[in-house]
C-alpha positions as CSV (number, residue, x, y, z in Angstrom):
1,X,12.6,-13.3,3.6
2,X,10.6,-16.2,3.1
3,X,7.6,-16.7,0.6
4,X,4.8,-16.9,2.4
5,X,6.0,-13.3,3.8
6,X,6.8,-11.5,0.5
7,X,3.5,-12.7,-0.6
8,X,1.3,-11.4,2.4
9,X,3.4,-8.3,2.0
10,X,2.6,-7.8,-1.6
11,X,-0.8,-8.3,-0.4
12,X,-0.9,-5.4,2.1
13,X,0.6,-3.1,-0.3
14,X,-1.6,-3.5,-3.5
15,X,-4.8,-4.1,-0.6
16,X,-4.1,-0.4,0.0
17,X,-3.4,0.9,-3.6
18,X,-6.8,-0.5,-4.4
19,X,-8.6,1.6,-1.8
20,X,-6.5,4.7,-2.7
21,X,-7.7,4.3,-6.0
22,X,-11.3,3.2,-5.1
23,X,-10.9,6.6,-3.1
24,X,-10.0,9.2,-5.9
25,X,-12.6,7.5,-8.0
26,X,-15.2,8.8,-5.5
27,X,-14.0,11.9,-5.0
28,X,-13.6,12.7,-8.8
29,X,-17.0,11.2,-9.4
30,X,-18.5,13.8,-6.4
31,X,-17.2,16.4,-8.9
32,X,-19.8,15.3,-11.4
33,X,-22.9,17.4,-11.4
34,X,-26.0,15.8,-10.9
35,X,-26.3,12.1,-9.5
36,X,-28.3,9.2,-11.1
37,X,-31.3,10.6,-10.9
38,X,-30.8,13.8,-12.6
39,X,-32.1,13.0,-15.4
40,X,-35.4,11.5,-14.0
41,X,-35.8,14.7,-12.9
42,X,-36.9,16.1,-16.7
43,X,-39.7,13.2,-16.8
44,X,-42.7,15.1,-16.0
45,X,-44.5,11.7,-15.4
46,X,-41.8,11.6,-11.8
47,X,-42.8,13.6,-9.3
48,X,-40.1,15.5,-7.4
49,X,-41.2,13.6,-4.2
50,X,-40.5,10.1,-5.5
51,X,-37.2,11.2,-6.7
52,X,-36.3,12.8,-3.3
53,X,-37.4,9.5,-1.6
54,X,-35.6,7.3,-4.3
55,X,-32.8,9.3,-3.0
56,X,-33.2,9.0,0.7
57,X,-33.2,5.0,0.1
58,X,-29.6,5.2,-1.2
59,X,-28.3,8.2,0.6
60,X,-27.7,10.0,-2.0
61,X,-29.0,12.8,-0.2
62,X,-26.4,12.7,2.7
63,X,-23.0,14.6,2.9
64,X,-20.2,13.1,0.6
65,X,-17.8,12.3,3.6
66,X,-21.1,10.2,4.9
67,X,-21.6,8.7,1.4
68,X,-18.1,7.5,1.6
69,X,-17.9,6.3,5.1
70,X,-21.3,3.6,4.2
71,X,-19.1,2.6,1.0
72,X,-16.4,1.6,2.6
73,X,-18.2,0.3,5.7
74,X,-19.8,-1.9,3.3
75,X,-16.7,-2.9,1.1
76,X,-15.2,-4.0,3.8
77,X,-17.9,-6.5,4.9
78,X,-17.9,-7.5,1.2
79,X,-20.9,-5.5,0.6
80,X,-20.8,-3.3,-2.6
81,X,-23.9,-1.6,-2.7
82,X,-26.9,-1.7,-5.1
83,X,-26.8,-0.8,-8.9
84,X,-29.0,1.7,-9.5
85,X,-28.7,1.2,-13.0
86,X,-28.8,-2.6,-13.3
87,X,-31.3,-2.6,-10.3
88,X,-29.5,-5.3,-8.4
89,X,-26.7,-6.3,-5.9
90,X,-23.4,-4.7,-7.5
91,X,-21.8,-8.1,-6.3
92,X,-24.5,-9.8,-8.8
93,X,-23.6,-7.7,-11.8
94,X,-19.7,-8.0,-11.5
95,X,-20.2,-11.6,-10.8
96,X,-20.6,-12.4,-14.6
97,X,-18.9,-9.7,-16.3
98,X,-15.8,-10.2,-14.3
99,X,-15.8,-13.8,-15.5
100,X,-16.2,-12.7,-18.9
101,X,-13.4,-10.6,-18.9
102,X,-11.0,-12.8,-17.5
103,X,-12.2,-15.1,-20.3
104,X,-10.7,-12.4,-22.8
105,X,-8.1,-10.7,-20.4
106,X,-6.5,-14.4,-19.5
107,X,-5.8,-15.5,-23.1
108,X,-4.9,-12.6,-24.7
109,X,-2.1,-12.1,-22.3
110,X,-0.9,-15.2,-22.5
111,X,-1.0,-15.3,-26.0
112,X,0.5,-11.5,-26.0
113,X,3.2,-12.5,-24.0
114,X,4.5,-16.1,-25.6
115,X,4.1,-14.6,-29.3
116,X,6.3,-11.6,-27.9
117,X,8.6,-13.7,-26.4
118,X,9.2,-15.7,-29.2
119,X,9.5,-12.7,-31.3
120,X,11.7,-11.1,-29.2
121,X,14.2,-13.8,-29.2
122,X,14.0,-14.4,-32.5
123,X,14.6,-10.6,-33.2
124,X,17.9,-10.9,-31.0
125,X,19.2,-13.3,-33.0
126,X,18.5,-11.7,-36.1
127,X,18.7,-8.4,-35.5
128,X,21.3,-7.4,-38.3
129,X,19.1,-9.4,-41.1
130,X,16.0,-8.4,-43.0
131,X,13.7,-10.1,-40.8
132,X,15.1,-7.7,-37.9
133,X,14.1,-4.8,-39.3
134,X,10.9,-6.4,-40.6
135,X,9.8,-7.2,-36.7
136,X,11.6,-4.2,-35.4
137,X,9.0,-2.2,-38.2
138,X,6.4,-4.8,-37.0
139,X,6.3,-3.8,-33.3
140,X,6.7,-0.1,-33.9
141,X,3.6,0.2,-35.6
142,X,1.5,-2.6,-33.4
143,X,2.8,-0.3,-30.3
144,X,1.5,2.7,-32.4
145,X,-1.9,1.8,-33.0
146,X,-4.6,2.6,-30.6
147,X,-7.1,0.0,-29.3
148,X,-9.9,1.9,-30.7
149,X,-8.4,2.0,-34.8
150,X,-7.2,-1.9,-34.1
151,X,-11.2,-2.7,-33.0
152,X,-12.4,-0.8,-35.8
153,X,-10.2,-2.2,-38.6
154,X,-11.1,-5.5,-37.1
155,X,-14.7,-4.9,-37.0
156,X,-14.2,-3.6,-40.5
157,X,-12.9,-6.8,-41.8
158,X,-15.2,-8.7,-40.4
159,X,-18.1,-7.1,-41.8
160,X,-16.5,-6.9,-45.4
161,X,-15.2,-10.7,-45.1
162,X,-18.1,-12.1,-43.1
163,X,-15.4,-14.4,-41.5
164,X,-16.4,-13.7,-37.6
165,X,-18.8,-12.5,-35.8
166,X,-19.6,-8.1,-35.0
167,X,-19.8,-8.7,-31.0
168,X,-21.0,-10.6,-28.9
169,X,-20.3,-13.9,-26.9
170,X,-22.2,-16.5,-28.7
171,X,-24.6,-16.5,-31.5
172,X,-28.4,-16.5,-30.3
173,X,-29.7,-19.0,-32.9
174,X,-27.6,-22.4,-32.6
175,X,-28.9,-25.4,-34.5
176,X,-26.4,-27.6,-32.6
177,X,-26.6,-26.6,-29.3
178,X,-24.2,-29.2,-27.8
179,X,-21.0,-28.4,-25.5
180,X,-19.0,-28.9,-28.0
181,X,-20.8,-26.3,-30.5
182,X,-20.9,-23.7,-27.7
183,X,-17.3,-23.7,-26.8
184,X,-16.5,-23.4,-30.5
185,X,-19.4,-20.5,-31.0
186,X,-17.5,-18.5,-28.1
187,X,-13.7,-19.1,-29.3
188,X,-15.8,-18.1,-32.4
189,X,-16.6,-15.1,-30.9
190,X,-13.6,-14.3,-29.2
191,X,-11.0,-14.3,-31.7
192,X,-11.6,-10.8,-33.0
193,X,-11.1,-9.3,-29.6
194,X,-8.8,-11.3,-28.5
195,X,-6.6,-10.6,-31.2
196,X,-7.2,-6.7,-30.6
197,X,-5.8,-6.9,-27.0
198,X,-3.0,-9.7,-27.2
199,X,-1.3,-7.9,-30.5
200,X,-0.4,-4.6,-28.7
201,X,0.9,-7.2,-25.6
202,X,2.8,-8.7,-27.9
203,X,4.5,-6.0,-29.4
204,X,5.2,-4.5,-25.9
205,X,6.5,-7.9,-24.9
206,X,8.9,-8.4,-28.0
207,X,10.4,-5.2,-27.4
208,X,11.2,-5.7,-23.6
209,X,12.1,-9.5,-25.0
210,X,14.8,-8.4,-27.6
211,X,16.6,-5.7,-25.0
212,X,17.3,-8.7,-22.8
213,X,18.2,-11.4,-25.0
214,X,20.7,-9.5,-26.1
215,X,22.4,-8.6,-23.2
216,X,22.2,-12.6,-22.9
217,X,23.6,-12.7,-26.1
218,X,26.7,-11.1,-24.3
219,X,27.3,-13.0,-21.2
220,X,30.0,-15.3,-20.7
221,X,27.7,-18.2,-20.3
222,X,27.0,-18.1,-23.7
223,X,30.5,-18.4,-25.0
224,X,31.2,-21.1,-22.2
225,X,27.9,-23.3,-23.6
226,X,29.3,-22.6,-27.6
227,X,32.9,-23.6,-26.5
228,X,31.6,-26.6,-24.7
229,X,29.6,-27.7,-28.1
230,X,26.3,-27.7,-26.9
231,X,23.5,-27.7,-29.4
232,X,22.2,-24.5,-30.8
233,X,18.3,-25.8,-29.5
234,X,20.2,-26.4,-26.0
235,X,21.8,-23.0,-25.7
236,X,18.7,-21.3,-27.1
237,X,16.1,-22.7,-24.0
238,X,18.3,-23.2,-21.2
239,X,20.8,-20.0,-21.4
240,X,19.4,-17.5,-23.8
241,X,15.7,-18.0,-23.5
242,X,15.2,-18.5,-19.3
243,X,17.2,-16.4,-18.0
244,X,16.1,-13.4,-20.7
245,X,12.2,-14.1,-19.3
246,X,13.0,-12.6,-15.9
247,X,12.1,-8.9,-17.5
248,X,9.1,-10.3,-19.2
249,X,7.7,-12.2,-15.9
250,X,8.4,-8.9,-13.5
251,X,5.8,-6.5,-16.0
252,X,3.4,-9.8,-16.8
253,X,1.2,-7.9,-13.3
254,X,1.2,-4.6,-14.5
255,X,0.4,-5.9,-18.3
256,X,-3.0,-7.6,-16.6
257,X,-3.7,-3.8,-15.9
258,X,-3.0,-2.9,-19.3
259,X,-5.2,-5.3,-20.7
260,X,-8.3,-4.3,-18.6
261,X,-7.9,-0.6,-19.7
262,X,-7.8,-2.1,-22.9
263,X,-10.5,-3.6,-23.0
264,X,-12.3,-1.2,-21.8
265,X,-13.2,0.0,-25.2
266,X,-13.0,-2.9,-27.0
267,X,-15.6,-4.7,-24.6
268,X,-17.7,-2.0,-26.2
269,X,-17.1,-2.4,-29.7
270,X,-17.4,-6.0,-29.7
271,X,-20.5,-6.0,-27.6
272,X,-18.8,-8.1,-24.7
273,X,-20.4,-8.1,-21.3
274,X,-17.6,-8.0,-19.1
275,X,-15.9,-5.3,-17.2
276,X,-15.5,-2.5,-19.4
277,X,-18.9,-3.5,-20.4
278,X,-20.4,-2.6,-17.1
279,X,-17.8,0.2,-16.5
280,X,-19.1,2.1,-19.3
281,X,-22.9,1.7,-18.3
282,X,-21.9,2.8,-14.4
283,X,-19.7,5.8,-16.1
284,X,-22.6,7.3,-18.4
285,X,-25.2,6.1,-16.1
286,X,-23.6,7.7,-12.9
287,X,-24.7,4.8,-11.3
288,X,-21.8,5.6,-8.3
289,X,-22.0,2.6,-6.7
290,X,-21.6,0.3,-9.5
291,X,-18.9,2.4,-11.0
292,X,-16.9,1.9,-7.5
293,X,-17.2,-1.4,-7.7
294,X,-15.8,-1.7,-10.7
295,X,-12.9,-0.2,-10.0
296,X,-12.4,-2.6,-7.1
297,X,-12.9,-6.0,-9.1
298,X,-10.6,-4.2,-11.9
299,X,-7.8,-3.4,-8.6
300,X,-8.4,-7.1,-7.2
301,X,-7.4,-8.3,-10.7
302,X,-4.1,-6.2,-10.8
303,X,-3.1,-7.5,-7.3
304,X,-3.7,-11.1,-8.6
305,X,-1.7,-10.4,-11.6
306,X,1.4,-8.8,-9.5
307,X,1.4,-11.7,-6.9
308,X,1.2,-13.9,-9.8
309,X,3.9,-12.2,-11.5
310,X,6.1,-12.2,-8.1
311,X,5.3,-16.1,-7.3
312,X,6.6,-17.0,-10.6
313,X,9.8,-15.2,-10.3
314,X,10.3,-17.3,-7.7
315,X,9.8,-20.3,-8.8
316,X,11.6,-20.1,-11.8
317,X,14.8,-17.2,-11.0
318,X,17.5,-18.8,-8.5
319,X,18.5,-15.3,-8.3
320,X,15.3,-14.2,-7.2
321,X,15.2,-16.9,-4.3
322,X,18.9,-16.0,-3.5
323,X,18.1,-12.7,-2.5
324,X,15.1,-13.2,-0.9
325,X,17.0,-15.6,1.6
326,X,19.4,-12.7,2.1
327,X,17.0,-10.2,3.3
């Protein structure tokens, strides 16, 4: 099988997963009561005319099979709907909170994954020592902790230490308002949160790290390299850290979904207007048509991530090509 086909394939699959999903999030959200303008219903200064027009607009007032049929009629032309809550294009709203969270979502995995990997290794190679059972103590409790206790014990420190920011993206009085100044008042802003979501990724990674670095540990390659007198720093990188990476690079897809439920609530403790942001506000809101598109840009993101994920296993496992060509 060659690349270009495993990739469209990939494609196809996940294109369908995320309309499954976008599916049972409509259906669940039909179970509701009430629709977005429920509540405008208790305003006596709304009559009950302008809500049943406001209604008519947006077809709330059809059948749900209907409902569903203009959704997807829509999605598929690229055509989300309107926010009800936001009172604009859904495309317009996801537009900058998707960038934001990929501004959060991208580092913190990468940073998740390479501290774990590091970690992981050295773990392997130390595992009988004190500092084995210092990182082996180390990852049980970071995979213990909950993303809402490790956002409040970071929001707790910075309010007591006054050493970063509450929330937020940048601070709204700058005296220094250059590029420069920016970029550093948004890493700024992003370390608490970014910290939050990469330490829980590292922890998962370090344990998935360490199971297969010491099955390296193991193979005969190993005690070929050491009776051939390679250097330790040779051994380490070329056959104990590579070919222990393959696990790590397989979940690196389903760890981008991981980090968008994850930020989820943290995008609402730290005041970040990205996805989560705006998932939240559709959710409480029942603003339907927003909340669907969310979970589309959040599905889009997972695809990317796998196909990612499957491109690089690629390029960098021989085995993987090998038995692609076989196929």
């Amino acid at each position: 099988m060659k690349l270009h086909v495993l990739l469209m394939k990939r494609t196809v699959q996940f294109s369908l997963l995320a309309l499954l999903v976008a599916t049972v999030t409509f259906l669940l959200s039909t179970l509701i009561p009430g629709d977005f303008y429920s509540a405008r219903e208790l305003d006596p200064m709304v009559s009950r005319e302008t809500i049943g027009e406001l209604r008519r607009q947006h077809g709330l007032d059809l059948p749900v099979h209907v409902q569903y049929l203009r959704w997807l009629g829509g999605a598929l032309m690229l055509d989300l709907g309107h926010s009800l809550h936001f009172q604009a294009p859904v495309a317009v709203i996801l537009g900058p909170a998707l960038l934001n969270t990929v501004w959060l979502g991208i580092p913190a995995l990468a940073a998740g994954i390479l501290l774990g990997a590091a970690l992981g290794s050295a773990h392997a190679l130390c595992a009988r020592q004190a500092a084995g059972a210092a990182l082996d103590l180390l990852a049980t409790v970071a995979l213990s902790l909950p993303s809402l206790v490790l956002g409040l014990a970071a929001l707790l420190v910075a309010a007591r230490t006054g050493w970063f920011p509450m929330g937020g993206t940048e601070s709204p009085v700058m005296t220094d308002p250059t590029a420069a100044a920016r970029a550093l008042d948004r890493l700024h802003h992003l370390a608490l949160p970014l910290f939050c979501l990469a330490f829980p990724i590292a922890a998962y990674v370090e344990r998935i790290q360490f199971a297969a670095t010491q099955g390296c540990l193991q193979s005969p390659a190993i005690h070929s390299a050491r009776a051939r007198g390679l250097s330790r720093a040779r051994i380490f990188t070329h056959y104990l850290l590579r070919p222990s990476l393959n696990p790590v690079l397989s979940v690196s897809g389903p760890l981008l979904g991981a980090v968008l439920s994850g930020s989820l609530v943290l995008e609402v403790l730290f005041a970040w207007p990205g996805l989560g942001q705006v998932t939240y506000d559709a959710l409480f809101s029942h603003d339907l048509f927003l909340l669907l598109g969310c979970v589309m840009a959040s599905s889009l993101l997972l695809i990317a991530g796998n196909i990612l994920a499957d491109l690089l296993l690629y390029l960098l496992d021989p085995r993987t090509r090998a038995a692609l060509r076989s196929v």
